[in-house]
C-alpha positions in Angstrom: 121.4 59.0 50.8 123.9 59.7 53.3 124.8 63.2 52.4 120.8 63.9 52.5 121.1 62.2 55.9 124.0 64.7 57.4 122.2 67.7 55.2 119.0 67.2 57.2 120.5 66.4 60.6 122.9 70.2 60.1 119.2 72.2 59.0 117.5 70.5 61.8 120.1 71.3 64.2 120.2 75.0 62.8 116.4 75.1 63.2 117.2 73.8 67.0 119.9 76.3 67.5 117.1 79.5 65.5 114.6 78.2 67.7 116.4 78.5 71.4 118.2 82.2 70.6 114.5 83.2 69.9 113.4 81.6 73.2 115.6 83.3 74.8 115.2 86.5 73.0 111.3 86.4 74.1 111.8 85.1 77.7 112.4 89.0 78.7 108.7 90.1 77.3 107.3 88.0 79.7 106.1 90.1 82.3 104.8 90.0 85.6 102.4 92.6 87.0 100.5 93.2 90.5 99.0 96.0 92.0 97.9 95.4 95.9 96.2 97.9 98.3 96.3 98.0 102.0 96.0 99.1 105.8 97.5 98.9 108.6 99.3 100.4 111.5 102.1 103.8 111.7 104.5 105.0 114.2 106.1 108.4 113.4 108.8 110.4 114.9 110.4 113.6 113.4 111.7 115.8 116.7 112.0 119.0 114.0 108.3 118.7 114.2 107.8 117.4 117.8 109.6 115.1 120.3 106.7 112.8 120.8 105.7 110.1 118.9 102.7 110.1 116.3 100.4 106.5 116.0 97.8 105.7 113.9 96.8 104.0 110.5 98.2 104.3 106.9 96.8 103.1 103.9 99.3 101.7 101.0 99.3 101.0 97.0 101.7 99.1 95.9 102.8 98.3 92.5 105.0 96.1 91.0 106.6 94.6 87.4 109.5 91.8 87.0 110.7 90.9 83.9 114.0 89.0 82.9 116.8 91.3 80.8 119.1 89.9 78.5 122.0 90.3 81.3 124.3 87.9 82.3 122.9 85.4 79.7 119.0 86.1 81.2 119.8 85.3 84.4 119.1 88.2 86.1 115.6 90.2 86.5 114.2 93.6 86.8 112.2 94.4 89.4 109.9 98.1 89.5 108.0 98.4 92.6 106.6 102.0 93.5 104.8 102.1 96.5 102.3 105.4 97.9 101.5 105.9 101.8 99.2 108.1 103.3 98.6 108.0 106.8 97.0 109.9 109.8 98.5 109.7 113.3 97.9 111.3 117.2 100.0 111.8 119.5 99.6 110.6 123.3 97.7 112.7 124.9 95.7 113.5 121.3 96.7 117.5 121.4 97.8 117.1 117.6 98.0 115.0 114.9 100.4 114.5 111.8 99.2 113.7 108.4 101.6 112.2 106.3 102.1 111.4 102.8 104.9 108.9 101.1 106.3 107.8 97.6 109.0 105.2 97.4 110.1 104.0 93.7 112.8 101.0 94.1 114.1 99.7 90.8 116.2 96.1 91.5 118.3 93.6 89.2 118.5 90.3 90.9 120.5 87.5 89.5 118.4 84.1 89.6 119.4 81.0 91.2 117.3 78.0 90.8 116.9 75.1 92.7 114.7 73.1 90.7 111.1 73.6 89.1 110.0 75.1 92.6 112.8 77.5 94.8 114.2 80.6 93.6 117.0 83.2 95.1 117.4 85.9 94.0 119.6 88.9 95.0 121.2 92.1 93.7 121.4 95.4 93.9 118.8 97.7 94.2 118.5 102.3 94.2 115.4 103.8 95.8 114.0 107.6 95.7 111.7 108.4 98.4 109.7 111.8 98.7 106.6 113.2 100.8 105.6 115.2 103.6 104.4 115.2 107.3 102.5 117.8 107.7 101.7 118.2 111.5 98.5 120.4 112.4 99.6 121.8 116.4 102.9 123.4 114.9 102.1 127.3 113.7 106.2 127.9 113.1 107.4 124.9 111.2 104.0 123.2 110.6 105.7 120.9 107.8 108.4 118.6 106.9 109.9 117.6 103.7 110.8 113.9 103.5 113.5 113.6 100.2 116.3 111.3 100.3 117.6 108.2 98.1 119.7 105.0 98.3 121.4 102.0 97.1 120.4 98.8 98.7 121.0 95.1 98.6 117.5 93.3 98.1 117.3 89.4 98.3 114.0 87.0 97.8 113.1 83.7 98.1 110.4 82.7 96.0 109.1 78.8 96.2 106.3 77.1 94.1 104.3 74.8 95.8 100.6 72.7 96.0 98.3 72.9 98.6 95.4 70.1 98.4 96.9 70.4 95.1 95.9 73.7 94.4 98.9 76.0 93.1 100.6 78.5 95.4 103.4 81.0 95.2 105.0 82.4 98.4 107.7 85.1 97.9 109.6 86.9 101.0 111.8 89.5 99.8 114.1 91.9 102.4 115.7 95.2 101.4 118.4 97.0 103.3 119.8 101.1 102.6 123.5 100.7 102.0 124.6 104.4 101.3 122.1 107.4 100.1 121.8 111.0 100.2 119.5 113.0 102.5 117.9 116.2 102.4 117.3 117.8 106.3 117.6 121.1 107.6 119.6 121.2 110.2 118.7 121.6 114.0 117.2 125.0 114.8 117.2 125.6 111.0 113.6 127.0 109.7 112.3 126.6 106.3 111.6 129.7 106.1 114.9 130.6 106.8 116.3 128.2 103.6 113.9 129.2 101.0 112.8 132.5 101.8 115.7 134.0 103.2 118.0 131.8 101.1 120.3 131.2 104.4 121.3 127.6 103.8 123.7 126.1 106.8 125.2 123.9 104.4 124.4 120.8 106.0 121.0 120.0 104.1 122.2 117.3 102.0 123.4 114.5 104.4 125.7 111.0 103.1 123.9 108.7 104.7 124.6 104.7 105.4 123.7 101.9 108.1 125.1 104.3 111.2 122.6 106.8 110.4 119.8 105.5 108.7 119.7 101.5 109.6 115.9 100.8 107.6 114.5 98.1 106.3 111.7 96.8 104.0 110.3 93.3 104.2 107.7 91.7 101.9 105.8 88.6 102.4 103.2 87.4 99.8 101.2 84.5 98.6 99.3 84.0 94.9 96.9 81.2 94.2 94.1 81.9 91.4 90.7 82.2 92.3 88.1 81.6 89.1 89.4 83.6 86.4 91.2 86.3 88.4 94.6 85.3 90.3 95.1 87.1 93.9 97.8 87.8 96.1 97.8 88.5 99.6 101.0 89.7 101.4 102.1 91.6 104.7 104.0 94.5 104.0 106.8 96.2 106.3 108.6 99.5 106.2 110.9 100.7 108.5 112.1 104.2 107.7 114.7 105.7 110.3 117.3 108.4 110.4 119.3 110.7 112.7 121.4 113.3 110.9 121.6 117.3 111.5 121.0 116.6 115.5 117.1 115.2 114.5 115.8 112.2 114.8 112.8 110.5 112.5 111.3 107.2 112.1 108.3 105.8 110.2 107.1 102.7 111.0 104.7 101.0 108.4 102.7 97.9 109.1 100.4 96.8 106.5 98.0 93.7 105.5 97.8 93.7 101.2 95.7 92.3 99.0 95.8 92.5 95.0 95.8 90.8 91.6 98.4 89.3 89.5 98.6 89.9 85.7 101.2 87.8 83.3 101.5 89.5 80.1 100.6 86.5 78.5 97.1 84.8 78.3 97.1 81.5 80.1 93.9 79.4 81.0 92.8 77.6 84.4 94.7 77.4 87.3 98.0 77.5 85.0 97.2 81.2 85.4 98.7 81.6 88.9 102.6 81.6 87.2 103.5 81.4 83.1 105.7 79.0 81.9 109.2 78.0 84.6 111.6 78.7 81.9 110.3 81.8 81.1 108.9 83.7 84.3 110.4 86.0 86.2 108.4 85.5 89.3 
């Protein structure tokens, strides 16, 4: 009886021990997906197109995914956001106007902390590739500038679980900040023409960049709560784009209300539906 006693209690914890490496082996196909649109406010400045600055509205799509890896024991998460601008700006007086297109695809790993059932950190590193266009229609020599440059960041969130009126929300603020990056700019007095027809480079078109020439930053600040069937998110998006290399300076300034839907890869019912499990979600 007794060696039936210690045989079960050693396949039960085997079972035990099966059971938690395939929990763990799961967690990372839990996945968290959104995809918000929005509008808001621009501010552009690129003196190798003009030394006045552009204003005017943008529209934005933003997506994003987070999932946890196997790293570091599955404490740390992956985070794909790509994020599209378009946006159509005067100047002062209203003698021209820029139209401007933008692509930014960030990719971040961000080691977890939690504090209980409810607060997350999270921080890490992060590496961004930006590309796009403003295209200004008062220019007839250089109508057009190429917008191509890409970074490593350090990205931090906050994310904390809470009820209102006991209703289920999650409010996330997340900051990212260019450490060093690469950018492509012609420099001053330097035509496009020039480059690609001619193919008279200065030498100077691809620029090391860090927080003395390109201090930017991108702040996100969301909230989810479910609504019927369907779970929404609401946020305030900010990007501030700015650098000063070859003698030119350039700015865009992004201001933007969101508003999306949140899918988790897994089915879950009723209000349950605004986050998956807490050992097992990302987000």
């Amino acid at each position: 009886m007794k060696n039936k006693l210690i045989l079960l209690l050693a396949l039960f914890s085997i079972f035990l021990s099966v059971k938690a490496q395939g929990d763990s082996l799961q967690q990372n196909r839990y996945v968290m997906h959104s995809r918000m649109y929005g509008i808001g406010s621009t501010n552009i400045l690129d003196t190798y197109l003009s030394p006045l600055e552009y204003k005017g509205t943008n529209i934005n799509m933003l997506r994003e995914n987070m999932r946890f890896t196997k790293i570091m024991g599955g404490k740390v998460s992956a985070q794909n956001m790509l994020q599209m601008n378009f946006s159509y700006s005067n100047n002062r007086a209203e003698t021209s106007s820029e139209i401007t297109y933008m692509m930014k695809w960030t990719y971040a790993l961000h080691y977890q902390l939690k504090f209980g059932n409810n607060l997350k950190i999270l921080f890490g590193p992060m590496a961004d590739v930006n590309g796009g266009f403003i295209y200004n229609t008062g220019n007839s020599n250089n109508p057009a500038q190429a917008k191509a440059y890409a970074n490593i960041d350090a990205s931090g969130m906050i994310i904390y679980k809470f009820r209102l009126f006991n209703y289920p929300i999650i409010a996330r603020y997340q900051a990212n900040v260019p450490l060093i990056g690469l950018m492509f700019s012609p420099d001053y007095g330097e035509s496009y023409y020039q480059m690609f027809s001619l193919h008279n480079f200065s030498g100077k078109n691809i620029v090391f960049t860090s927080l003395h020439n390109q201090p930017s930053l991108m702040q996100l600040l969301t909230l989810d709560f479910p609504i019927r069937k369907s779970n929404i998110r609401v946020g305030y998006l900010m990007n501030i784009d700015q650098a000063k290399v070859n003698g030119l300076k350039s700015h865009i300034w992004n201001h933007s209300f969101m508003v999306g839907i949140v899918k988790n890869f897994y089915l879950l019912k009723g209000k349950n539906k605004v986050s998956m499990p807490n050992n097992v979600t990302p987000y």
